[in-house]
VOVOFI-275542 format. One record per residue: residue number from 1; x, y, z of N, C-alpha, C in turn. Coordinates in Angstrom, 1 decimal, padded with zeros to 4 digits. Example, Ala and Ser with C-alpha at 12.3 -4.5 7.8 and 13.67 -1.06 7.14 Angstrom:
BEGIN
num->1	n_east->013.2	n_north->-005.7	n_up->007.8	ca_east->012.3	ca_north->-004.5	ca_up->007.8	c_east->013.2	c_north->-003.3	c_up->007.8
num->2	n_east->012.8	n_north->-002.2	n_up->007.1	ca_east->013.7	ca_north->-001.1	ca_up->007.1	c_east->012.9	c_north->000.0	c_up->007.9
END
This chain:
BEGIN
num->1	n_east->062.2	n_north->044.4	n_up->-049.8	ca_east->062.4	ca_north->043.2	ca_up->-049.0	c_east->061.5	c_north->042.1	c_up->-049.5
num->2	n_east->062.2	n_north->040.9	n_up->-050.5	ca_east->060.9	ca_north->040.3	ca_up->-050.4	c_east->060.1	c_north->039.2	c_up->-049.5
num->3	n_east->060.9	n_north->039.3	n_up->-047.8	ca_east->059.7	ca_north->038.8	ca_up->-046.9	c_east->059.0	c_north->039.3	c_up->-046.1
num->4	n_east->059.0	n_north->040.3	n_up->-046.9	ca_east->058.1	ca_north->041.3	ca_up->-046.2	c_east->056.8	c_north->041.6	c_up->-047.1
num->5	n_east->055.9	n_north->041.9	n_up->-046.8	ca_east->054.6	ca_north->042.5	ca_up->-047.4	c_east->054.3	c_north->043.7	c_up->-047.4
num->6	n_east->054.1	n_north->044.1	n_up->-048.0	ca_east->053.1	ca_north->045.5	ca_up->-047.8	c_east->052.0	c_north->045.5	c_up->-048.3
num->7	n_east->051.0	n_north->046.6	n_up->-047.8	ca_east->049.9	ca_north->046.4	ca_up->-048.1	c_east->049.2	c_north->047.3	c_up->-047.5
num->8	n_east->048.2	n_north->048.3	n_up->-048.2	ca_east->047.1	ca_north->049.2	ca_up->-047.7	c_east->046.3	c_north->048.6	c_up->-046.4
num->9	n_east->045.8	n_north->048.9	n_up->-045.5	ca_east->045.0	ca_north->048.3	ca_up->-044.8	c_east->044.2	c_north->049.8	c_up->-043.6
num->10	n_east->043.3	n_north->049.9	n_up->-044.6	ca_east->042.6	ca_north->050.9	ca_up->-043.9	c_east->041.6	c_north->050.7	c_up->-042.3
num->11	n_east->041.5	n_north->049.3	n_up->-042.9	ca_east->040.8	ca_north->049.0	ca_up->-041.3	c_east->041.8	c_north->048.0	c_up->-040.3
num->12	n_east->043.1	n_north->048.9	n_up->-040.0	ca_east->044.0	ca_north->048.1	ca_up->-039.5	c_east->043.2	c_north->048.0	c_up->-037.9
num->13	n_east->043.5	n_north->047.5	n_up->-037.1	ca_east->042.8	ca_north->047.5	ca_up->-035.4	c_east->044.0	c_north->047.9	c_up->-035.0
num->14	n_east->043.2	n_north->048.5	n_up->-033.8	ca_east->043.6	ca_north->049.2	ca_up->-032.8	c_east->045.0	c_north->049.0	c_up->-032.1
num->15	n_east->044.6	n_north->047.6	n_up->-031.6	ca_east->045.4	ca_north->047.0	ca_up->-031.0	c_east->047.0	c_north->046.4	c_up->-031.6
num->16	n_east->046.6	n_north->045.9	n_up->-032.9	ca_east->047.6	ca_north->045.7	ca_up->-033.7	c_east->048.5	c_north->046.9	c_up->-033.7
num->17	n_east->047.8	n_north->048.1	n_up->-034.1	ca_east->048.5	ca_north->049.7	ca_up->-034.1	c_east->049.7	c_north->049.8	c_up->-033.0
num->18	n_east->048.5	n_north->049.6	n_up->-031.9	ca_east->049.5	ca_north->050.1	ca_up->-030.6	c_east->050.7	c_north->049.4	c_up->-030.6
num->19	n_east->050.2	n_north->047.8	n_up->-030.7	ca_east->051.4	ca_north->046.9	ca_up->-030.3	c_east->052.9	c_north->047.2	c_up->-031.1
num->20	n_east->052.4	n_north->047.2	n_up->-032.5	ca_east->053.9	ca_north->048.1	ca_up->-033.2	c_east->054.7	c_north->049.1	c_up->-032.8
num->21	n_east->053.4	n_north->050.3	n_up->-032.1	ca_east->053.7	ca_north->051.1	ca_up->-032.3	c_east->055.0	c_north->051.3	c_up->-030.9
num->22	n_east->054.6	n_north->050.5	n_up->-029.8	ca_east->055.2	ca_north->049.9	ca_up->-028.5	c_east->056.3	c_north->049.4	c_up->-029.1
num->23	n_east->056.2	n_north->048.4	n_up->-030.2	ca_east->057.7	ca_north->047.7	ca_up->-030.1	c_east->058.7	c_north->048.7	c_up->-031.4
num->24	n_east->058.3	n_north->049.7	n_up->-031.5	ca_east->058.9	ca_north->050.4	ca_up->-032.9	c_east->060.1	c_north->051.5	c_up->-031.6
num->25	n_east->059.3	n_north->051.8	n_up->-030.6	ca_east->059.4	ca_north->052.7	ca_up->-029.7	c_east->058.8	c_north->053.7	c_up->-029.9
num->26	n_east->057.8	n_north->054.8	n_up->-031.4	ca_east->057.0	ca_north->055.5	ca_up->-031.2	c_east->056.0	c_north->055.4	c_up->-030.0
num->27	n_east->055.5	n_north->054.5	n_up->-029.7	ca_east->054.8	ca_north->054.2	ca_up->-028.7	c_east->054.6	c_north->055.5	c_up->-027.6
num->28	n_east->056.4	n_north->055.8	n_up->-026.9	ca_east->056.6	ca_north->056.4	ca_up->-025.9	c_east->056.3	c_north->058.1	c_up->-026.3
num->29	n_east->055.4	n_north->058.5	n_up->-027.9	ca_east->055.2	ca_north->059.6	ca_up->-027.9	c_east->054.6	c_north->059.6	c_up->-028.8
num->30	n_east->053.3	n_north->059.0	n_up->-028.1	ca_east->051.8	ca_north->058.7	ca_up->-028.7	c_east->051.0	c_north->058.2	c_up->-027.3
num->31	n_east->049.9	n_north->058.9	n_up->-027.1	ca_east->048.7	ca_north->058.0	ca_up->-026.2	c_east->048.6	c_north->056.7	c_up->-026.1
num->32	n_east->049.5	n_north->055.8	n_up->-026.6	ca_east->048.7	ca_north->054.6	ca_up->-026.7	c_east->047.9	c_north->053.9	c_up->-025.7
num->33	n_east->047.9	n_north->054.1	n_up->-024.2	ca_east->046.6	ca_north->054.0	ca_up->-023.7	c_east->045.3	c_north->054.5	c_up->-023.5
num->34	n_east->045.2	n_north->055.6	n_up->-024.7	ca_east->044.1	ca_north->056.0	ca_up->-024.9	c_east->043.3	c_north->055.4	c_up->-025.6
num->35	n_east->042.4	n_north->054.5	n_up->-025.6	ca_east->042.3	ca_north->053.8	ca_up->-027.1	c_east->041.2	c_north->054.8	c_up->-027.7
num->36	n_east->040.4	n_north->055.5	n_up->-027.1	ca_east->039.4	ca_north->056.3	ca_up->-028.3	c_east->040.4	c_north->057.3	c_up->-029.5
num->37	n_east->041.4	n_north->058.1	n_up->-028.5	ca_east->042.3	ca_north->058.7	ca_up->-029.8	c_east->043.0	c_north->057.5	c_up->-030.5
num->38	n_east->043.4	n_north->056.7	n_up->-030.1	ca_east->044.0	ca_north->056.1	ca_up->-030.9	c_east->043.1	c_north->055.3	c_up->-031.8
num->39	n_east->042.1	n_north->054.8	n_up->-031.9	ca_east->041.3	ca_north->054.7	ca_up->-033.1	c_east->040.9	c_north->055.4	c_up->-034.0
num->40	n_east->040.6	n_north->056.6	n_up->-033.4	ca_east->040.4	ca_north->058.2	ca_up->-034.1	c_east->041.1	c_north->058.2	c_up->-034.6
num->41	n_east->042.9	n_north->057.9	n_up->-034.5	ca_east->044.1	ca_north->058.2	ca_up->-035.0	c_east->043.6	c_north->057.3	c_up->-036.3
num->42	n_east->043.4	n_north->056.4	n_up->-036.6	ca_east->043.3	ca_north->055.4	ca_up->-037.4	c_east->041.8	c_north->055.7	c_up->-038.0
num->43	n_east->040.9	n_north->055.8	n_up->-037.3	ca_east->039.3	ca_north->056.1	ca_up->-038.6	c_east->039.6	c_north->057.2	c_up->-039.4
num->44	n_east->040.2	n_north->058.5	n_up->-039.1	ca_east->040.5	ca_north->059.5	ca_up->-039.4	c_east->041.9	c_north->060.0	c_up->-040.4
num->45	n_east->041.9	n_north->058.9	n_up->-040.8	ca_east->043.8	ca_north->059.2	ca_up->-041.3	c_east->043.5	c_north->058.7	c_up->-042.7
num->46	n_east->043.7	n_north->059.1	n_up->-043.9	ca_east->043.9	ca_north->059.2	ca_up->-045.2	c_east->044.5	c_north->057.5	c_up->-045.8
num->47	n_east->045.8	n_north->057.6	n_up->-045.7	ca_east->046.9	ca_north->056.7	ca_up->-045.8	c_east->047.4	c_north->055.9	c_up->-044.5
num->48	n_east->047.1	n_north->054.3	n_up->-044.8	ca_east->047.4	ca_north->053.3	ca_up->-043.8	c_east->048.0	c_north->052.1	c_up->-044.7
num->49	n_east->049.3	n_north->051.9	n_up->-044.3	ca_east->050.3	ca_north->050.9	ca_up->-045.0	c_east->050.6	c_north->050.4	c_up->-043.8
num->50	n_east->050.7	n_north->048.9	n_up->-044.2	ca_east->051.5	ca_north->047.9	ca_up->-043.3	c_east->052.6	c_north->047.2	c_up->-043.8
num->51	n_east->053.3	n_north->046.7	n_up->-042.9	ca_east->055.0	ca_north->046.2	ca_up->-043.2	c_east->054.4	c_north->044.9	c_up->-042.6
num->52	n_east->054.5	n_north->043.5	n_up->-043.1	ca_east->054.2	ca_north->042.4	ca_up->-042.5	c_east->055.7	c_north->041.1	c_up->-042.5
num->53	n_east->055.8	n_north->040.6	n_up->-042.1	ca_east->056.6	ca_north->039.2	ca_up->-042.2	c_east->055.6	c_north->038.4	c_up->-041.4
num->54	n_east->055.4	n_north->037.4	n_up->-042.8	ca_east->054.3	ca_north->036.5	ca_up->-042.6	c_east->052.8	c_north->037.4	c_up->-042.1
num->55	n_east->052.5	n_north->037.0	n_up->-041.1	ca_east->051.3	ca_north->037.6	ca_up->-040.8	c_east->051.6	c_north->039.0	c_up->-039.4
num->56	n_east->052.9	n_north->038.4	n_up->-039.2	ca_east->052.8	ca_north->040.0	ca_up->-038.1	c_east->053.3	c_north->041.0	c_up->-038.3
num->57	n_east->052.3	n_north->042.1	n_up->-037.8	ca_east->052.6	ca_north->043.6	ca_up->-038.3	c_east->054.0	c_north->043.8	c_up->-037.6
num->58	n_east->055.0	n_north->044.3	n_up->-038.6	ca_east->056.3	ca_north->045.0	ca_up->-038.3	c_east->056.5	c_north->046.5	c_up->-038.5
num->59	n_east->055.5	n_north->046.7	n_up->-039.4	ca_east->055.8	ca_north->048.4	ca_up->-039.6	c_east->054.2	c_north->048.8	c_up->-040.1
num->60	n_east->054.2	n_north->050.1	n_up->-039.6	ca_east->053.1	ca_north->050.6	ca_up->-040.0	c_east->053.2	c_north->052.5	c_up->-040.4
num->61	n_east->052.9	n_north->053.0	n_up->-041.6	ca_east->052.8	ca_north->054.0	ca_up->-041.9	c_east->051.1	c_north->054.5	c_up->-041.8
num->62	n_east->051.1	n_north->055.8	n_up->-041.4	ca_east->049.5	ca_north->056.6	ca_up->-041.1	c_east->049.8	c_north->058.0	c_up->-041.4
num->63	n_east->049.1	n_north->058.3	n_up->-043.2	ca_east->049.4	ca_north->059.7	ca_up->-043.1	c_east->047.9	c_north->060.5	c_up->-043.6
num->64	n_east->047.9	n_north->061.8	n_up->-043.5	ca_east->047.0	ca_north->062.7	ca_up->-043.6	c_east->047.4	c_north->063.4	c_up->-045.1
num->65	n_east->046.3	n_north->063.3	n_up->-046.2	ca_east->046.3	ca_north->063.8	ca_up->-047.2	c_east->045.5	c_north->065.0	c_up->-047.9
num->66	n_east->045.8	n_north->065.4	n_up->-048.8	ca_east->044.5	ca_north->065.9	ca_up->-049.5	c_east->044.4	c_north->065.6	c_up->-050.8
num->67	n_east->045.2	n_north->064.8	n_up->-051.0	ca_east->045.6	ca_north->063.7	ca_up->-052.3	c_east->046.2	c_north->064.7	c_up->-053.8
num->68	n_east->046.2	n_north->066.2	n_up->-053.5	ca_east->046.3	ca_north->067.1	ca_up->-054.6	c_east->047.8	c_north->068.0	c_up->-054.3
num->69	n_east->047.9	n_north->068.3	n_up->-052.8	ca_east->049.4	ca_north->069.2	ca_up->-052.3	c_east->050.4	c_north->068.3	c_up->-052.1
num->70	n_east->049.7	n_north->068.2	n_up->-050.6	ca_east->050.3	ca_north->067.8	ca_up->-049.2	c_east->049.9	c_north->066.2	c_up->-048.7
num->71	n_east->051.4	n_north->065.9	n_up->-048.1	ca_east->051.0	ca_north->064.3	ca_up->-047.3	c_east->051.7	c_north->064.8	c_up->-045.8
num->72	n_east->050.8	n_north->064.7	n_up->-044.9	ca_east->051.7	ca_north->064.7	ca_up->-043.5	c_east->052.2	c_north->062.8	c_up->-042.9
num->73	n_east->052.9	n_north->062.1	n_up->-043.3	ca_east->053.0	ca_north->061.4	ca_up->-042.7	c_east->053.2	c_north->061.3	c_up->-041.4
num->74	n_east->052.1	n_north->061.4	n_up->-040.3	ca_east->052.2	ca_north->061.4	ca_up->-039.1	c_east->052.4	c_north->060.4	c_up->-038.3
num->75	n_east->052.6	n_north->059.2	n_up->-038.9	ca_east->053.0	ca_north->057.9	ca_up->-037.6	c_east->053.9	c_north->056.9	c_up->-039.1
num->76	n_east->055.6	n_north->057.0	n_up->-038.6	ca_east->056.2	ca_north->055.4	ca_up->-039.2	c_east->056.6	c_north->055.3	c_up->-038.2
num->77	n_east->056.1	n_north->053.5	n_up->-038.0	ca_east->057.1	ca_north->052.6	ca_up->-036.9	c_east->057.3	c_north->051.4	c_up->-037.5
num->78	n_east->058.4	n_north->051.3	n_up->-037.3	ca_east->059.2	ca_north->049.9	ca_up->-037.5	c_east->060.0	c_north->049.0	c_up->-036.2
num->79	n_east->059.2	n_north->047.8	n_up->-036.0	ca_east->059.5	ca_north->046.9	ca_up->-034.9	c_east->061.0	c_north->047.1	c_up->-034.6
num->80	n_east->061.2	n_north->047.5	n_up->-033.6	ca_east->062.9	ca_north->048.0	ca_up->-033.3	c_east->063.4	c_north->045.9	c_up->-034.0
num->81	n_east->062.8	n_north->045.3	n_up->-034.1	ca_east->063.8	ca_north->044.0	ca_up->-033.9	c_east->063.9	c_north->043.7	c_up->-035.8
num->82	n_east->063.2	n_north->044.3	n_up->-036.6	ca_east->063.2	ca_north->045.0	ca_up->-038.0	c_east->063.4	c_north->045.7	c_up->-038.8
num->83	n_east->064.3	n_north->046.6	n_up->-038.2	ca_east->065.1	ca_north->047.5	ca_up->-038.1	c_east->066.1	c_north->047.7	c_up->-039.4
num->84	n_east->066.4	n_north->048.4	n_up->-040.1	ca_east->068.2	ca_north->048.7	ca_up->-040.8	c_east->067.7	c_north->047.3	c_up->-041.6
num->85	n_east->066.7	n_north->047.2	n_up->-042.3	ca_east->065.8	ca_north->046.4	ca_up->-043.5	c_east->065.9	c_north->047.1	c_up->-044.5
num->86	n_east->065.4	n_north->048.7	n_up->-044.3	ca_east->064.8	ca_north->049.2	ca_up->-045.9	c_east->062.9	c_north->049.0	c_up->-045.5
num->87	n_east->062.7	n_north->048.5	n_up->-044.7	ca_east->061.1	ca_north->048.6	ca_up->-044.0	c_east->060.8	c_north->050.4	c_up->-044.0
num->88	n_east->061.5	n_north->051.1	n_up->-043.4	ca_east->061.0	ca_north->052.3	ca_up->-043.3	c_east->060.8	c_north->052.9	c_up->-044.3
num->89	n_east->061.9	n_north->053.0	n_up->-045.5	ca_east->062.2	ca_north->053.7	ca_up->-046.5	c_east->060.6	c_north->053.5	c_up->-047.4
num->90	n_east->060.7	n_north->051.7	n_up->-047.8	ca_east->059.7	ca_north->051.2	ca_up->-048.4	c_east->058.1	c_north->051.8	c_up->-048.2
num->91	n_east->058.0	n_north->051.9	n_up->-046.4	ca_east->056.6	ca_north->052.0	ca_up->-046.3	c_east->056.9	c_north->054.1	c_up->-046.8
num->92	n_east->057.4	n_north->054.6	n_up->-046.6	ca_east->057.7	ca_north->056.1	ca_up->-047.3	c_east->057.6	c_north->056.0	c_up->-048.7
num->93	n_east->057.7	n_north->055.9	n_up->-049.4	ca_east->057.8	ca_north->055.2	ca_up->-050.3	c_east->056.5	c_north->055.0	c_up->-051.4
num->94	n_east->055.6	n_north->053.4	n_up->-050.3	ca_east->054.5	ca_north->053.3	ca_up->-050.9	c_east->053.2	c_north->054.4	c_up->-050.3
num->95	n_east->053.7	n_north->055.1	n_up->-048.8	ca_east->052.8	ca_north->056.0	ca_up->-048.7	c_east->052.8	c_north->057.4	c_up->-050.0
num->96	n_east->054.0	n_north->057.5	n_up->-050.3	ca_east->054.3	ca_north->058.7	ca_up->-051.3	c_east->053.1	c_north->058.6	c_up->-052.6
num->97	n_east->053.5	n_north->057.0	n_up->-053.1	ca_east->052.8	ca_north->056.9	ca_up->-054.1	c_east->051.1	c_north->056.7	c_up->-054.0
num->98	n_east->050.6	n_north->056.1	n_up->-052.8	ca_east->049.4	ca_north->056.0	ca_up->-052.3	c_east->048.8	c_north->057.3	c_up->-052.3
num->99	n_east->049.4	n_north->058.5	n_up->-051.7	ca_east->048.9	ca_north->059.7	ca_up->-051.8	c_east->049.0	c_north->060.6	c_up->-053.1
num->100	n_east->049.8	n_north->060.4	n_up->-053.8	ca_east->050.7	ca_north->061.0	ca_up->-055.4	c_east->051.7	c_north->061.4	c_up->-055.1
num->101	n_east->052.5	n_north->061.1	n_up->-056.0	ca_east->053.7	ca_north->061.2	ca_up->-056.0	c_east->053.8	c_north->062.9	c_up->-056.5
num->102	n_east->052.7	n_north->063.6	n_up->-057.0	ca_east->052.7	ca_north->064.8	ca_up->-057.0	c_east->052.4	c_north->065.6	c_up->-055.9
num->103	n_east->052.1	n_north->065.2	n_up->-054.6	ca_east->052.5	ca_north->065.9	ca_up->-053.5	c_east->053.7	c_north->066.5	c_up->-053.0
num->104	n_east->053.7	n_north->067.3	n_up->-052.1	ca_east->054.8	ca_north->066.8	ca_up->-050.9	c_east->054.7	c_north->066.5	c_up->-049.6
num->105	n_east->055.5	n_north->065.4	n_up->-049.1	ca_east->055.5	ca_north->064.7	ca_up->-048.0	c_east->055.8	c_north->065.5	c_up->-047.0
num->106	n_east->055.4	n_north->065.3	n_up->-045.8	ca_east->056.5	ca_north->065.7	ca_up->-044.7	c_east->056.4	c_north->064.8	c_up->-043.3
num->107	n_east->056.9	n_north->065.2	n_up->-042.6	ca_east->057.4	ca_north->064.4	ca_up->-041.6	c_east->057.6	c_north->065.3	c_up->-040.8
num->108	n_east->057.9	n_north->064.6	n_up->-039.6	ca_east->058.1	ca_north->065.4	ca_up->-037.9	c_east->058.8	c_north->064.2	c_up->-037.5
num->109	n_east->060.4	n_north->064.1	n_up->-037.4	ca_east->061.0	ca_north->062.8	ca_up->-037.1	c_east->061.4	c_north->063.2	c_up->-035.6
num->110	n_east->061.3	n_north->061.6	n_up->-035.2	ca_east->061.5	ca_north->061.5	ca_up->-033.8	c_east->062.5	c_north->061.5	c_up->-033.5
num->111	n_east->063.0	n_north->062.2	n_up->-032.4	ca_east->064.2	ca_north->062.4	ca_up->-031.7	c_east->065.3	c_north->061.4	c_up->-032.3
num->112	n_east->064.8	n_north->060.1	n_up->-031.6	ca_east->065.9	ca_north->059.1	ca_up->-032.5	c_east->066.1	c_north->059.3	c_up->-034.0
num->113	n_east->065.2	n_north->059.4	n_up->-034.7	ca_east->065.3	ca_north->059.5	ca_up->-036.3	c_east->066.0	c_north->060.6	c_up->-037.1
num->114	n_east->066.4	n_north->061.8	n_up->-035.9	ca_east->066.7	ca_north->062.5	ca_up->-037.2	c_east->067.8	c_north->062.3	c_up->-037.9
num->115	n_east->068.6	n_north->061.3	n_up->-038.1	ca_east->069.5	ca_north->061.1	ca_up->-038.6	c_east->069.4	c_north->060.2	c_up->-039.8
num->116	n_east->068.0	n_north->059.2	n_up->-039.7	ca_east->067.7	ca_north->058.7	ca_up->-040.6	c_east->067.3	c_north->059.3	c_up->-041.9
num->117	n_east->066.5	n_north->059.7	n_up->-041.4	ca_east->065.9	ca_north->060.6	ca_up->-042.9	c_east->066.7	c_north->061.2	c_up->-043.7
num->118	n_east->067.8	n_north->061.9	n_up->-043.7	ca_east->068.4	ca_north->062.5	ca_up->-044.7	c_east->069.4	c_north->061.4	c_up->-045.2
num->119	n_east->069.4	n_north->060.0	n_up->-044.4	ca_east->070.1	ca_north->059.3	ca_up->-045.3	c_east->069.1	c_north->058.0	c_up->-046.1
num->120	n_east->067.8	n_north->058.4	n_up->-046.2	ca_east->067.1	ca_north->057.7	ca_up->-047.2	c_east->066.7	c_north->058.7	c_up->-047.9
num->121	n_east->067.7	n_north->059.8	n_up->-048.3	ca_east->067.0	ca_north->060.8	ca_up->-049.3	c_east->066.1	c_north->062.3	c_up->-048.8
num->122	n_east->065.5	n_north->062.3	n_up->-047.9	ca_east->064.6	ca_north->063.4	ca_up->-047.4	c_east->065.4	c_north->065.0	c_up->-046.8
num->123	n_east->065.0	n_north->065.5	n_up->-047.5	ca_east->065.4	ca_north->067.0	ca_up->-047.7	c_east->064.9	c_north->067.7	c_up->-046.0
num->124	n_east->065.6	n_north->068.4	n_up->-044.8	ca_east->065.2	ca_north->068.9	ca_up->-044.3	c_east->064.4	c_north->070.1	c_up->-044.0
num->125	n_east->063.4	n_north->070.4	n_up->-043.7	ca_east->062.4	ca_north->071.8	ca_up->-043.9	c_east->063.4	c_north->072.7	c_up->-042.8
num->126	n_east->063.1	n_north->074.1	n_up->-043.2	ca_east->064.3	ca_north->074.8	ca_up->-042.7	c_east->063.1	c_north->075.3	c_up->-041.0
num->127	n_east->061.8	n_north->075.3	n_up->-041.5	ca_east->060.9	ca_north->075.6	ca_up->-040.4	c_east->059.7	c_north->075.0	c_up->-039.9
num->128	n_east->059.2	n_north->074.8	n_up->-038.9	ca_east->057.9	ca_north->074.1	ca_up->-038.6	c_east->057.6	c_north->074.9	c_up->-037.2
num->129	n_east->056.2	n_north->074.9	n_up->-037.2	ca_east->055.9	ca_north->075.8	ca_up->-036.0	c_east->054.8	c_north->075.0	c_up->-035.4
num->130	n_east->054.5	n_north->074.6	n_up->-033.7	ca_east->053.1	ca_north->074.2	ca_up->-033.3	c_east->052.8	c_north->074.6	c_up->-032.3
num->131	n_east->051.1	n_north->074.7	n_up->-032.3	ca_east->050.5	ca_north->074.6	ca_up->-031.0	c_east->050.3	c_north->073.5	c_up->-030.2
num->132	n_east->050.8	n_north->073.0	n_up->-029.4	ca_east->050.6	ca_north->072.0	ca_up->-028.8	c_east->048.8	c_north->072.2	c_up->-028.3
num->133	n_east->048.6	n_north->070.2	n_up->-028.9	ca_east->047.2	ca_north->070.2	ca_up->-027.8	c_east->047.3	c_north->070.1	c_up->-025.9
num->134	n_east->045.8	n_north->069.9	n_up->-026.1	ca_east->045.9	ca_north->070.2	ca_up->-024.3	c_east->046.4	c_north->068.6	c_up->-023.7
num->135	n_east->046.5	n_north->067.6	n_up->-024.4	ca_east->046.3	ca_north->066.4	ca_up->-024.0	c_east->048.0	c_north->065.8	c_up->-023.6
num->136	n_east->048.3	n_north->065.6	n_up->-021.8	ca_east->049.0	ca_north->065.3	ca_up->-021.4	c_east->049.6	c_north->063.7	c_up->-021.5
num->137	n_east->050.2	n_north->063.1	n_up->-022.0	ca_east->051.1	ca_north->061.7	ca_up->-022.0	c_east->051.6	c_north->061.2	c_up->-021.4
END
């Protein structure tokens, strides 16, 4: 997209984070009024890409790496009103290559999304297992 930007941005704020992440609708399954985890979410995370038009954040990718296997991309949101762009795919994309493109990626798609992913290419994992933390939403 070229009115869009992308761009690494390791010291993205907080606030900026949430507000996306509210209008992406991840919001509704993430703490976002927690602000200590949610900065934690962001001091602590490997890979941080932003989706801009003009100066406001539209999309934001946050993944966990070890720069040599594995990428967990744990947080894409795309401003529901930016939507069915190619925003999503892109920031997947530049996080792949930010981490190496000799990893593998993965994902945990949200309820709404699982339908997206396998039509920008992404292979489904046949298994995933978790412990949930103690921390109620």
């Amino acid at each position: 997209m070229s009115d869009i930007a992308y761009a690494s941005e390791p010291d993205l704020g907080v606030e900026e984070f949430v507000d996306v992440l509210r209008r992406s609708t991840l919001g509704d399954r993430r703490p976002v009024d927690d602000r200590e985890t949610m900065s934690g979410m962001l001091a602590h995370a490997d890979v941080i890409l932003t989706a801009r038009a003009e100066s406001r954040l539209v999309g934001v990718s946050r993944a966990i790496t070890d720069f040599h296997f594995c990428t967990y991309l744990s947080d894409l949101a795309v401003d529901t009103l930016f939507q069915k762009r190619g925003i999503g795919r892109e920031l997947i994309r530049h996080t792949h290559q930010a981490a190496g493109l000799h990893t593998t990626l993965y994902l945990v798609a949200a309820p709404k999304a699982e339908t997206y992913y396998p039509h920008i290419g992404l292979a489904q994992h046949h298994s995933c297992w978790t412990i949930p933390g103690s921390r109620s939403m």
